[in-house]
GUNULUM-687190 format. One record per residue: residue in one letter; z, x, y of N, C-alpha, C in turn. Coordinates in steps of 0.05 Angstrom, whole numbers, plus 5000, padded with zeros to 4 digits. Example, Ala and Ser with C-alpha at 12.3 -4.5 7.8 and 13.67 -1.06 7.14 Angstrom:
<pts>
A515652644886515652464910515652644934S514252574955514352734979515752585001
</pts>
This chain:
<pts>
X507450594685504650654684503850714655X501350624649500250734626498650914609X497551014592496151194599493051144597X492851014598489250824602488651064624X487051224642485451224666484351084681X485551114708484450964727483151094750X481650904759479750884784480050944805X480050964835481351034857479250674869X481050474875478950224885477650274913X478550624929476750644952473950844938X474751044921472451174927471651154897X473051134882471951184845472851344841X474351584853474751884832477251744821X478051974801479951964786483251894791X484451754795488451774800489451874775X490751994795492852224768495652194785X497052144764499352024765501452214771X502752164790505052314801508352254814X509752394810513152304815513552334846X514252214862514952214889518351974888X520052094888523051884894523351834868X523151954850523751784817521551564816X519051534828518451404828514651384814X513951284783511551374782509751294800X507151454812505251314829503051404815X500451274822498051414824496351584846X495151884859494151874869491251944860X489551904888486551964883486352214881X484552404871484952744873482752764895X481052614888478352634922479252474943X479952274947480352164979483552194983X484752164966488552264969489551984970X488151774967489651494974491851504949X493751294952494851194929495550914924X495750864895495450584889497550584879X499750344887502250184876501949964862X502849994839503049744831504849614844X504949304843505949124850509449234840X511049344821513149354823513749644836X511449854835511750124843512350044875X510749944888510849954924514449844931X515349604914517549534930519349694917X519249854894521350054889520750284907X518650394910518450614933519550464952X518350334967519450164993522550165007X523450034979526750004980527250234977X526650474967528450674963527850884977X526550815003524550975025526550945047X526951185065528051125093526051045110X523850825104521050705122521750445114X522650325130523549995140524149825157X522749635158523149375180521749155178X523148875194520948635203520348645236X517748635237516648625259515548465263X512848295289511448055275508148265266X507248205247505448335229502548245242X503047965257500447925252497947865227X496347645233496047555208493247825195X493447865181491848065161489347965157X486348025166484148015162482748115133X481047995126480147965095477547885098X476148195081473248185081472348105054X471547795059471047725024469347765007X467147885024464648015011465348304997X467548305003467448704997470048734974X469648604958470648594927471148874918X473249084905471849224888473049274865X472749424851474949494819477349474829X479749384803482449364812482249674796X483949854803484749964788486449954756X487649834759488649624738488549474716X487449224737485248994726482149054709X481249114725479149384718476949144732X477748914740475248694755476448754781X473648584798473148574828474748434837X477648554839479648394846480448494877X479648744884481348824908479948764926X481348774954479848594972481348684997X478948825015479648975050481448755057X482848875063484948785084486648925114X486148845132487249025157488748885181X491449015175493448845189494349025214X494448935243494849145262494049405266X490949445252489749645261490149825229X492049735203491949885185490049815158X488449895144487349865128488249925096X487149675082488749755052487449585037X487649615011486149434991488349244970X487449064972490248964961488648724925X490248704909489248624884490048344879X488048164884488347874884489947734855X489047904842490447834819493448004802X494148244806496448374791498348424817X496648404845497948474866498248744876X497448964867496849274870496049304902X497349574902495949564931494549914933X492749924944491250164948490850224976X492150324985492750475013492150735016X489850815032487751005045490451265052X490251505050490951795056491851675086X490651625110490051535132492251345138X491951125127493350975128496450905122X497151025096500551225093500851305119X499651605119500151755153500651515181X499051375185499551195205501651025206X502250835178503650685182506950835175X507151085172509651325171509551345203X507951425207508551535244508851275260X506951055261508150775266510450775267X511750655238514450585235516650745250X516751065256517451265265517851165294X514951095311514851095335516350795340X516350595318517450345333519550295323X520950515315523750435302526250305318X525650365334528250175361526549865365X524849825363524549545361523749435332X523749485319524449405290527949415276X529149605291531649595284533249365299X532049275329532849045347532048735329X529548815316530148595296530548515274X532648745261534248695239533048795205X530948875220529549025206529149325191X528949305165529549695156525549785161X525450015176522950105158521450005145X522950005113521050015084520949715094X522549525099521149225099519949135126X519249285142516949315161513549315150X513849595136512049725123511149485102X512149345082512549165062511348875073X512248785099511248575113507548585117X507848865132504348965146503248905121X504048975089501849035061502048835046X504948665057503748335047505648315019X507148435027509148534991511548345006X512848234980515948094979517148364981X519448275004521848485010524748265009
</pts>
C-alpha cells in the first residue's frame, strides 16, 4: 500500500490502513467495509482458515452503477452480487471492496457450509475467492 489517501468505493469516507494476518488492508472508518487489492485478498485468502470450491453461480453486474476505484481513482468499480453477497469489484486493477455486511455473511456462510465445501475438495479461503471472482 501507498501512502496516497483513499476513498471508501461504497460510501466516500476515508480507508485507513490496517494489519490483520501480517497482512496490509484498507478499512472504511464510516461504513467498516474493506478494500483488497488484487494481491492483498488472495494473500489474506490463502493465509485465512475461510476456504473452498463450491458452484458460485454466475455473479450479477449492475453496469450503470460505476463508482471511484479506490486506487484507480476512475469509475472503475462495478456492483456485483453473487449468491445473495454483495461487493464492488475494480474492472481495471482488480480490487475488491466488500461491504462490513458482507465479510460477516460470507464468514458465517463459509462456517455453515463447511461439510459441503470440504466434500468438494475445497478450503474456505478458495470458496470465499471463487464467490469474489479472484484466482485461487
Amino acid at each position: 500500500m501507498d501512502d496516497v489517501s483513499m476513498d471508501c468505493a461504497g460510501c466516500g469516507g476515508a480507508l485507513n490502513a490496517f494489519t490483520h494476518r501480517g497482512i496490509a488492508l484498507d478499512r472504511c472508518a464510516d461504513c467498516r467495509a474493506v478494500w483488497f487489492d488484487a494481491r492483498e485478498a488472495l494473500a489474506y485468502l490463502h493465509g485465512s482458515p475461510i476456504g473452498a470450491k463450491v458452484e458460485s453461480g454466475a455473479a450479477t453486474t449492475a453496469d450503470d452503477d460505476a463508482r471511484p476505484c479506490p486506487r484507480c481513482r476512475e469509475e472503475t468499480c462495478r456492483a456485483h452480487e453473487v449468491r445473495g453477497i454483495a461487493f464492488l469489484k475494480c474492472g481495471r486493477c482488480g480490487g475488491t471492496h466488500v461491504p462490513a455486511a458482507s465479510l460477516l455473511e460470507l464468514t458465517g456462510r463459509a462456517r455453515r457450509e463447511q461439510n459441503r465445501i470440504e466434500e468438494q475438495g475445497l478450503t474456505r479461503s478458495e470458496w470465499v475467492a471463487m464467490l469474489l471472482g479472484l484466482p485461487f
